[in-house]
DRENDO-1510 file (C-alpha; in Angstrom, 1 decimal, always signed):
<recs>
REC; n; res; u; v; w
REC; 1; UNK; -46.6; -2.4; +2.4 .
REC; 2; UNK; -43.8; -0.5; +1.1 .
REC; 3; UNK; -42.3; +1.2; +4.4 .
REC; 4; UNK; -42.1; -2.7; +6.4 .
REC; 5; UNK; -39.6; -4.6; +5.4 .
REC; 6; UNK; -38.1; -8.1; +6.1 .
REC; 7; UNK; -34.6; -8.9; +7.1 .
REC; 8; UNK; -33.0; -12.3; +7.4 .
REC; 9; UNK; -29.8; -13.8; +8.0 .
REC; 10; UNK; -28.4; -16.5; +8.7 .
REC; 11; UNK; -24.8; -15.9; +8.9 .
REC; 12; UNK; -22.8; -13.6; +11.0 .
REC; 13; UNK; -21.7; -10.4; +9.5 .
REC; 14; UNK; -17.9; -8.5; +10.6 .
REC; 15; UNK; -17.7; -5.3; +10.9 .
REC; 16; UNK; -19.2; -3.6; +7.5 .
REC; 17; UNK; -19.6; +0.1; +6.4 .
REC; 18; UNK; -23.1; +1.0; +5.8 .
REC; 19; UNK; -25.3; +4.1; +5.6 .
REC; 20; UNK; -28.9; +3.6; +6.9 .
REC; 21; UNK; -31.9; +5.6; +5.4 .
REC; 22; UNK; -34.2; +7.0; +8.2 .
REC; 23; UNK; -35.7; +4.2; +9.4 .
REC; 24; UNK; -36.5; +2.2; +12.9 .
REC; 25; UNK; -35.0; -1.2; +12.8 .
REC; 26; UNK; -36.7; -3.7; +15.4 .
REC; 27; UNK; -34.7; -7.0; +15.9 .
REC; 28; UNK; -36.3; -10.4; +17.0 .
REC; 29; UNK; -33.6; -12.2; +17.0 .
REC; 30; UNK; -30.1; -12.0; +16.5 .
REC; 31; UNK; -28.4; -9.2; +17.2 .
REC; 32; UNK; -26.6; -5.9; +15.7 .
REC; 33; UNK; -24.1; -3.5; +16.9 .
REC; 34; UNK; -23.9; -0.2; +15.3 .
REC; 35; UNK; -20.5; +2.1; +15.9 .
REC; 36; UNK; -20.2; +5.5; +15.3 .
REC; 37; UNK; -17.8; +7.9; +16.4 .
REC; 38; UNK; -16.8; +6.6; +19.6 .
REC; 39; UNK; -20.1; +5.3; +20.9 .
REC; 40; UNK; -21.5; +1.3; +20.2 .
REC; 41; UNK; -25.2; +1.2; +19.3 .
REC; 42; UNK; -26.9; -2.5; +20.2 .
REC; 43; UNK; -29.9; -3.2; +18.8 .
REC; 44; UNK; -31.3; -6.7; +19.6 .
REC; 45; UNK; -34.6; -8.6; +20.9 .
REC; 46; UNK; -34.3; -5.8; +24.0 .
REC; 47; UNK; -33.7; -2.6; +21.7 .
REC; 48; UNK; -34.6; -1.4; +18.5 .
REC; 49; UNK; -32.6; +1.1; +16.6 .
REC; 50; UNK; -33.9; +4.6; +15.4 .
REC; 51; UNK; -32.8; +6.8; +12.7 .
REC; 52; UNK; -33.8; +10.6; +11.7 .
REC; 53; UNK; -30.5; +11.5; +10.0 .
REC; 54; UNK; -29.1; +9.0; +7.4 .
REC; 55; UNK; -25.1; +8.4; +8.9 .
REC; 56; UNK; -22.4; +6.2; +7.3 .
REC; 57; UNK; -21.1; +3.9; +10.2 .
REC; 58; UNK; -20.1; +0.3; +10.7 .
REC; 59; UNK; -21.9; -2.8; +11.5 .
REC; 60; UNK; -22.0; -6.1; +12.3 .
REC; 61; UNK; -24.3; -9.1; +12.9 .
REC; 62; UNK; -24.4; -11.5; +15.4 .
REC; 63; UNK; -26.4; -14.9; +13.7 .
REC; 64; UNK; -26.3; -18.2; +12.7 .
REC; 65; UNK; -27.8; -21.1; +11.0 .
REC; 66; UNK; -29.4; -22.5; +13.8 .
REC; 67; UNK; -30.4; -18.6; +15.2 .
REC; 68; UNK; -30.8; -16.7; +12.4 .
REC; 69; UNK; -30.9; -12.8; +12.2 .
REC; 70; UNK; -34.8; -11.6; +12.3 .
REC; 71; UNK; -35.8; -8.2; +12.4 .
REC; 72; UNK; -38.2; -5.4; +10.8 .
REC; 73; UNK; -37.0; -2.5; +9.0 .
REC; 74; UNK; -39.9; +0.9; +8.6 .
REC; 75; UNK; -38.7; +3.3; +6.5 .
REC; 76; UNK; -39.6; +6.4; +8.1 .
REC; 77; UNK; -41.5; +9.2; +6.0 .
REC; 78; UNK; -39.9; +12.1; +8.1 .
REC; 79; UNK; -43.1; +14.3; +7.3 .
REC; 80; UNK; -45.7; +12.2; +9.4 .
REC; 81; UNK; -42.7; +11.4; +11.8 .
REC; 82; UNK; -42.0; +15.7; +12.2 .
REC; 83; UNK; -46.0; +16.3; +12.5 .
REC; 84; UNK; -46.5; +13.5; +15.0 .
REC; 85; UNK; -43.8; +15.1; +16.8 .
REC; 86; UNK; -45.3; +18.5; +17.0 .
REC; 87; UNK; -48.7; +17.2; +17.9 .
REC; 88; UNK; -46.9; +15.7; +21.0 .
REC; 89; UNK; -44.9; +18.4; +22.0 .
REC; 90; UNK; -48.1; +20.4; +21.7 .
REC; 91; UNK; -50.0; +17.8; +23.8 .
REC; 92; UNK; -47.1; +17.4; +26.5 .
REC; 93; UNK; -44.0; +19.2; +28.0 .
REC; 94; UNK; -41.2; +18.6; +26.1 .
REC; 95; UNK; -37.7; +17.1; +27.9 .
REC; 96; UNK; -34.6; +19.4; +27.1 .
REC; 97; UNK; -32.3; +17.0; +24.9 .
REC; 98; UNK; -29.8; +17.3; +22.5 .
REC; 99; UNK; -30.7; +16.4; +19.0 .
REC; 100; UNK; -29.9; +13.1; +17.7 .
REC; 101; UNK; -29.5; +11.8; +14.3 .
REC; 102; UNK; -29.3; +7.8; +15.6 .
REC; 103; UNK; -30.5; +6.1; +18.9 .
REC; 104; UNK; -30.4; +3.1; +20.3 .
REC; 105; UNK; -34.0; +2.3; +23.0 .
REC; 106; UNK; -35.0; -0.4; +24.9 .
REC; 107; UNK; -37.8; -2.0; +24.1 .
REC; 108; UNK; -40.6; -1.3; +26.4 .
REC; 109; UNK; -43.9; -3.4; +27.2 .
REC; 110; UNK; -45.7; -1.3; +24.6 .
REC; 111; UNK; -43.6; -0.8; +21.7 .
REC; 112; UNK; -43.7; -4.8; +22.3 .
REC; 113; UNK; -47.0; -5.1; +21.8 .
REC; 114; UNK; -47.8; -2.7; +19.0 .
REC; 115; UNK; -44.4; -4.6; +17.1 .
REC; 116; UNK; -46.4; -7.8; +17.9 .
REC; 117; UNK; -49.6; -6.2; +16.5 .
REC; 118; UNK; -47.6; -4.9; +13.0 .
REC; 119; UNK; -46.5; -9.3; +12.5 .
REC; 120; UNK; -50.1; -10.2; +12.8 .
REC; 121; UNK; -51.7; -7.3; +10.5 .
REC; 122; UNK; -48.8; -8.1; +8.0 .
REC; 123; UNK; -49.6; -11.6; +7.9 .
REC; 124; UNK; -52.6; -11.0; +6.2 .
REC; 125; UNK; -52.7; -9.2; +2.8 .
REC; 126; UNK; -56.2; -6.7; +3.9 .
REC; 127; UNK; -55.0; -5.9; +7.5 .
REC; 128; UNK; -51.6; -5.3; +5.8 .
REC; 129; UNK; -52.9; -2.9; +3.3 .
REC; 130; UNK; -56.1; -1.6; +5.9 .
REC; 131; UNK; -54.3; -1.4; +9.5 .
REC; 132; UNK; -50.8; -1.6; +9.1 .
REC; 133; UNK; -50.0; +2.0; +8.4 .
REC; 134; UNK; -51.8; +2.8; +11.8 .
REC; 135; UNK; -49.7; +0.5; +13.5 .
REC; 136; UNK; -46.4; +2.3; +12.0 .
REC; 137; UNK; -47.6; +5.5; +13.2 .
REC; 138; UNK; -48.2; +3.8; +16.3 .
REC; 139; UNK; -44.6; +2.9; +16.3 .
REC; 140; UNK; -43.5; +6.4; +15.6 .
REC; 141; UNK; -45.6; +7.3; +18.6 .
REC; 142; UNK; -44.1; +5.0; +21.0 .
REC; 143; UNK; -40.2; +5.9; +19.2 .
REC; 144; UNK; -41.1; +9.9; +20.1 .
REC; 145; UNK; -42.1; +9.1; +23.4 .
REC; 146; UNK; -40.4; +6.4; +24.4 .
REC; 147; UNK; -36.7; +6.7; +26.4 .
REC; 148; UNK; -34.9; +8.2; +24.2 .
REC; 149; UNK; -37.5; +9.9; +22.1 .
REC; 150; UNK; -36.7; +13.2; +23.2 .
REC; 151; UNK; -33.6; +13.2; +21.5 .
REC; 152; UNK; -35.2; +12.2; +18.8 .
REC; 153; UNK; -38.1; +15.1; +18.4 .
REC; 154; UNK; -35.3; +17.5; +19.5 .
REC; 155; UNK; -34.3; +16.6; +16.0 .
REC; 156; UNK; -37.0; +17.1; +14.1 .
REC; 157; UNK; -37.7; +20.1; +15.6 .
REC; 158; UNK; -36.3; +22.0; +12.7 .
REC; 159; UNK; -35.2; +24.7; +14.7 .
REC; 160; UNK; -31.4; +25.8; +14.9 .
REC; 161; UNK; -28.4; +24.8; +13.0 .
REC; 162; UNK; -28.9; +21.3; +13.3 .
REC; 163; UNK; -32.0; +21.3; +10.9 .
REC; 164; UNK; -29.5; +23.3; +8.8 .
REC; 165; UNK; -27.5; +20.5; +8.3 .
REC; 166; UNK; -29.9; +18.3; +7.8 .
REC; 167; UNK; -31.1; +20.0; +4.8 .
REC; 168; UNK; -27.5; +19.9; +3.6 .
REC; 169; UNK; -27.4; +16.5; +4.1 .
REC; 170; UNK; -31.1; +16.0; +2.3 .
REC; 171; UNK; -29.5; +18.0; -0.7 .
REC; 172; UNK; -26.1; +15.8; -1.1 .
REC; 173; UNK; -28.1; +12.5; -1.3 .
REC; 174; UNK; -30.5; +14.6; -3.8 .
REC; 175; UNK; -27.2; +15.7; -6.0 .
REC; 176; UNK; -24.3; +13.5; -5.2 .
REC; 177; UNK; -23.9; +13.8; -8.7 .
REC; 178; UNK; -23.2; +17.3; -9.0 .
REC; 179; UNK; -19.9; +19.4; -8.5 .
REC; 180; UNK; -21.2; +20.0; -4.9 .
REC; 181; UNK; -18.6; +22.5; -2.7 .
REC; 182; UNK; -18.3; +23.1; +0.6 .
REC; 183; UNK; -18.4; +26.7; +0.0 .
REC; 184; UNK; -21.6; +26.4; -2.3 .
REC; 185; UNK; -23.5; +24.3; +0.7 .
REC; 186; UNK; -22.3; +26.6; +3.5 .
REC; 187; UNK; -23.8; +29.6; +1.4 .
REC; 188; UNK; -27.1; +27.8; +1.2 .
REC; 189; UNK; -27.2; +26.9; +4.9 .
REC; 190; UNK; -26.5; +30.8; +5.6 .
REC; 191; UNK; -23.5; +29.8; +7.5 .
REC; 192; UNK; -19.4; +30.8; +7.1 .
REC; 193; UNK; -17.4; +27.4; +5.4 .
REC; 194; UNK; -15.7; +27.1; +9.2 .
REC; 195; UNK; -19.4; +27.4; +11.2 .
REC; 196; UNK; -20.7; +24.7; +8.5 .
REC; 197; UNK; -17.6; +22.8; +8.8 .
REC; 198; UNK; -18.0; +22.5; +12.7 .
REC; 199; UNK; -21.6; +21.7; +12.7 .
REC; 200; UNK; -21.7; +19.2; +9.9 .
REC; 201; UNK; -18.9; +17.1; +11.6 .
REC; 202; UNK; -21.3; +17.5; +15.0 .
REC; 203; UNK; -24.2; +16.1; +13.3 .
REC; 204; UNK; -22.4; +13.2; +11.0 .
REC; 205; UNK; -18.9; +12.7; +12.6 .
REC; 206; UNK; -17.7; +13.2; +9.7 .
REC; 207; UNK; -16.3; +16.3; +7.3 .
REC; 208; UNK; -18.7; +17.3; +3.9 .
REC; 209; UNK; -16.7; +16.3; +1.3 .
REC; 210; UNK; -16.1; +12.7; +3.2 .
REC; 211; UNK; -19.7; +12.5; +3.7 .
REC; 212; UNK; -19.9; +13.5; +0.1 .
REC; 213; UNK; -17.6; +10.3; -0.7 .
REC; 214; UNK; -19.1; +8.1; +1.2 .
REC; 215; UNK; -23.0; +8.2; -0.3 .
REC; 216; UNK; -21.4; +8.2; -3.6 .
REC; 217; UNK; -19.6; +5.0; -3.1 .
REC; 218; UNK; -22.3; +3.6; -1.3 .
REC; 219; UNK; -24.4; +4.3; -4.5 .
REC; 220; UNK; -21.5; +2.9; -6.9 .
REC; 221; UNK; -21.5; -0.3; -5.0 .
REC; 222; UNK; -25.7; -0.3; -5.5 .
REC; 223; UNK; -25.7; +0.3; -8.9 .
REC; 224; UNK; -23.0; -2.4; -9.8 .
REC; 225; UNK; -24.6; -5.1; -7.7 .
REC; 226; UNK; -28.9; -4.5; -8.9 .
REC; 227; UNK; -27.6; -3.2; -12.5 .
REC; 228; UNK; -24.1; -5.4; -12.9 .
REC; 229; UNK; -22.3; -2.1; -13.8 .
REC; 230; UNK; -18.9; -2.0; -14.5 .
REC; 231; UNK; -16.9; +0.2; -12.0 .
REC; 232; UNK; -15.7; +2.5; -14.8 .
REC; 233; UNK; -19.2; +3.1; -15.6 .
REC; 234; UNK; -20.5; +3.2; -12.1 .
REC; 235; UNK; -17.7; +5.6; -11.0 .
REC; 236; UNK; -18.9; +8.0; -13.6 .
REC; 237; UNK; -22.6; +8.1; -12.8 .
REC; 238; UNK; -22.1; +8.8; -9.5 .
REC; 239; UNK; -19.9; +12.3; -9.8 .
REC; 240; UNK; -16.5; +10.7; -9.6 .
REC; 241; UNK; -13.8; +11.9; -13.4 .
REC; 242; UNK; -10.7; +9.9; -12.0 .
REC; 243; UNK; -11.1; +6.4; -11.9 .
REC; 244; UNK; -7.9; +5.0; -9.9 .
REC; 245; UNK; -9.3; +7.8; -7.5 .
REC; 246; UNK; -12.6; +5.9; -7.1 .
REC; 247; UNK; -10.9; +2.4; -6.8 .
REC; 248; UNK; -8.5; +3.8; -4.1 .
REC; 249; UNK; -11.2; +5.4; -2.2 .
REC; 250; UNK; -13.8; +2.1; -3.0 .
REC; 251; UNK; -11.1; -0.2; -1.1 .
REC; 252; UNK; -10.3; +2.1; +1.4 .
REC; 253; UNK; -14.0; +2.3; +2.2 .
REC; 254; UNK; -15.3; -1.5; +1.8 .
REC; 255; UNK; -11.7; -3.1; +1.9 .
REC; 256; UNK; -12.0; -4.9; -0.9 .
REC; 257; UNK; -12.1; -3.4; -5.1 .
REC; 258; UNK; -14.9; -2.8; -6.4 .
REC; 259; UNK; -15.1; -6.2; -8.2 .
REC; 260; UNK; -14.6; -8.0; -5.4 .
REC; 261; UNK; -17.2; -6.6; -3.5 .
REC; 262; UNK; -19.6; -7.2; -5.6 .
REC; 263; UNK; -18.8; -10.9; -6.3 .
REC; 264; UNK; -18.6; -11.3; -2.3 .
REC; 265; UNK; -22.4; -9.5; -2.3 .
REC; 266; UNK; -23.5; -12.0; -4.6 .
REC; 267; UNK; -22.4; -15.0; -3.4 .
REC; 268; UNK; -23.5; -13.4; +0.0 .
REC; 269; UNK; -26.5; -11.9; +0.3 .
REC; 270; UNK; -29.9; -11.8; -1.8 .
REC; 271; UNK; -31.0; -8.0; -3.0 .
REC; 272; UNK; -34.4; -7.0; -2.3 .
REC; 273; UNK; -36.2; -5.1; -5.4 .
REC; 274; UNK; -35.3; -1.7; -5.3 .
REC; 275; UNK; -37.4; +1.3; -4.1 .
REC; 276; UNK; -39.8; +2.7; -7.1 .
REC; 277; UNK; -39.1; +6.1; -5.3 .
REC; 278; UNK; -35.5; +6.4; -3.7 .
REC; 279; UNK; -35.2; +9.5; -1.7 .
REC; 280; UNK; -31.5; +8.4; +0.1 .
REC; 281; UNK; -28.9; +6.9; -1.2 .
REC; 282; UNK; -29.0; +4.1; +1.6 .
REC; 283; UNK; -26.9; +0.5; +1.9 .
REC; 284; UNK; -28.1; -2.1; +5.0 .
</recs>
């Protein structure tokens, strides 16, 4: 099944600069701290992690040989996740909460078991193809209406200026490529360049044109490590017309150039396939 993945590791990670896709990651051993902005996101046996609104942030990995690193990844298809969540809010009263593009939940008895019930169906290849896309809705389910899910459905909502953003933030990952401005994505979010400028840094922690910079370098590192690339070549298919800019901006990101990087990935790490149909530009 396409949306479950498999992660394993057994090695700790440091602290590493990554941009999620939406997506729930559920850890069953090991352990994972997120930080962004000025808040730590743990995400372990005892909490999972949620995403609605693809953020760069760093991340590191607590694992060894002897304990590896286990957990799930779902990529989430935002249109059953949105409907789900208005079927609930129609069904129930909806808790006031502020929207929220990441949270981190404890795991509760039933989220448990229904993550218990997605192993066993996956196991075999018919339940995995028959039952298991039940049991990820089930998972969204127990995500919307679990601790934190209010901030979560908040979110999706659509209403307000943070949906605004969010389609901003759905069209830079679309056309990182392009000469995108912030003056031509204010105008299409029907908002003044300072308005957008506030509520884009509420929603990512970060400005435009550095979000901008960081999904194309995240995609530059990508497309040298699955395609072996050159940087040159990679720093032109992903918008960038001044090489020493990309390197400068490449190291200042990932700390390391952008050869270097990807001979550390390889010697690191093992690349799943990659997606037939890549809607975010995403890096785990």
């Amino acid at each position: 099944m396409a949306a479950v993945r498999f992660l394993r590791s057994d090695r700790p990670l440091p602290s590493t600069p990554v941009l999620y896709e939406p997506g729930i990651v559920i850890v069953c051993q090991g352990r994972k701290r997120g930080y962004w902005a000025d808040k730590v996101y743990l995400y372990d046996a005892q909490h999972y992690l949620a995403v609605s609104v693809p953020v760069p942030f760093t991340m590191e990995t607590d694992a060894s040989a002897d304990e590896p690193l286990l957990a799930i990844y779902l990529t989430i298809d935002l249109a059953v996740l949105a409907k789900l969540a208005l079927d609930l809010d129609a069904l129930t009263s909806p808790a006031q909460a502020e929207p929220a593009g990441m949270i981190s939940t404890p795991m509760d008895e039933a989220m448990s078991e229904t993550v218990l019930r997605l192993l066993q169906a996956m196991a075999h290849p018919v339940e995995a193809r028959l039952l298991a896309p039940a049991i990820v809705r089930e998972i969204y389910y127990r995500v919307l209406s679990g601790a934190q899910g209010a901030s979560m459905r908040s979110t999706l909502s659509r209403q307000g200026q943070f949906a605004k953003i969010t389609k901003a933030i759905q069209r830079i990952h679309k056309n990182f490529r392009d000469r995108l401005t912030v003056e031509r994505l204010a105008a299409e979010a029907g908002m003044s360049v300072p308005t957008f400028h506030a509520h884009f840094r509420l929603v990512t922690h970060s400005s435009p044109i550095q979000y901008l910079k960081s999904v194309r370098l995240h995609q530059a590192r990508l497309i040298m490590l699955r395609e072996g690339t050159t940087a040159a070549a990679a720093c032109l298919e992903v918008g960038y017309e001044s090489a020493s800019q990309f390197s400068r901006e490449f190291k200042r990101l990932f700390g390391r150039s952008p050869g270097e990087e990807v001979a550390h990935l390889k010697s690191s790490f093992t690349m799943p396939r990659p997606p037939g149909r890549q809607v975010w530009v995403a890096s785990h």
